[in-house]
C-alpha positions as CSV (number, residue, x, y, z in Angstrom):
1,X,0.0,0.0,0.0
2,X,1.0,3.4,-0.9
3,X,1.5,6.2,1.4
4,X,-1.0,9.3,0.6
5,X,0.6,12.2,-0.8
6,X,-0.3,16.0,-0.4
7,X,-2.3,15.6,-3.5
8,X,-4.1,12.7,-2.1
9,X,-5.5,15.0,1.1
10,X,-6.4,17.7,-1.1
11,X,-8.3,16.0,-3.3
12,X,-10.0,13.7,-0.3
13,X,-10.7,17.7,1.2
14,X,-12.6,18.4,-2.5
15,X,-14.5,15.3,-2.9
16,X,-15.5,15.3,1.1
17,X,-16.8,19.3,0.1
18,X,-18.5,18.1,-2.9
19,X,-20.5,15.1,-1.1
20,X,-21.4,17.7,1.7
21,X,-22.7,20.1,-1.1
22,X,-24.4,17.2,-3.0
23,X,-26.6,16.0,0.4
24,X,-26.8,20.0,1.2
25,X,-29.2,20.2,-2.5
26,X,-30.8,16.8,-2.1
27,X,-32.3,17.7,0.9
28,X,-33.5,20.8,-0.9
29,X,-35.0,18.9,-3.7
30,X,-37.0,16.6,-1.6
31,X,-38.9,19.4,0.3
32,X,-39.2,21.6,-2.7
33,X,-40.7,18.4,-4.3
34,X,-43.6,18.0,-1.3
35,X,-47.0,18.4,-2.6
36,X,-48.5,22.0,-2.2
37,X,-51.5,22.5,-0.1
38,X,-54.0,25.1,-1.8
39,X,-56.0,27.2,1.5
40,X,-59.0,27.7,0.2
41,X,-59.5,30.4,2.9
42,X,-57.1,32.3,1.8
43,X,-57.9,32.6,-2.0
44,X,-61.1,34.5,-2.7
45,X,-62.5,32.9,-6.2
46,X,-64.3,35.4,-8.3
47,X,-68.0,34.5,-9.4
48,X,-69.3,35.6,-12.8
49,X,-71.4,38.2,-11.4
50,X,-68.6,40.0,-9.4
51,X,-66.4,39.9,-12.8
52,X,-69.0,41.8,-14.2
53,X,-69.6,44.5,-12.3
């Protein structure tokens, strides 16, 4: 077995970055990709007499 070089430990530093980034936006994906639940409370719909007037 080889002993690790300078440029072993900085790469090992930049892939060890990278996964940290790469679970960092996973976890953002999965709760940006939750279903949305519409509150019917809060959005006034607009009957065909009140467009009118």
């Amino acid at each position: 077995m080889t002993r690790p070089t300078p440029d072993d430990d900085h790469f090992r530093a930049r892939l060890l970055t990278f996964q940290r980034e790469l679970l960092a936006v996973s976890s953002t994906d999965l709760e940006a990709a939750q279903s949305v639940e519409l509150d019917q409370t809060a959005v006034r719909r607009v009957s065909r007499m009140d467009a009118l007037q």
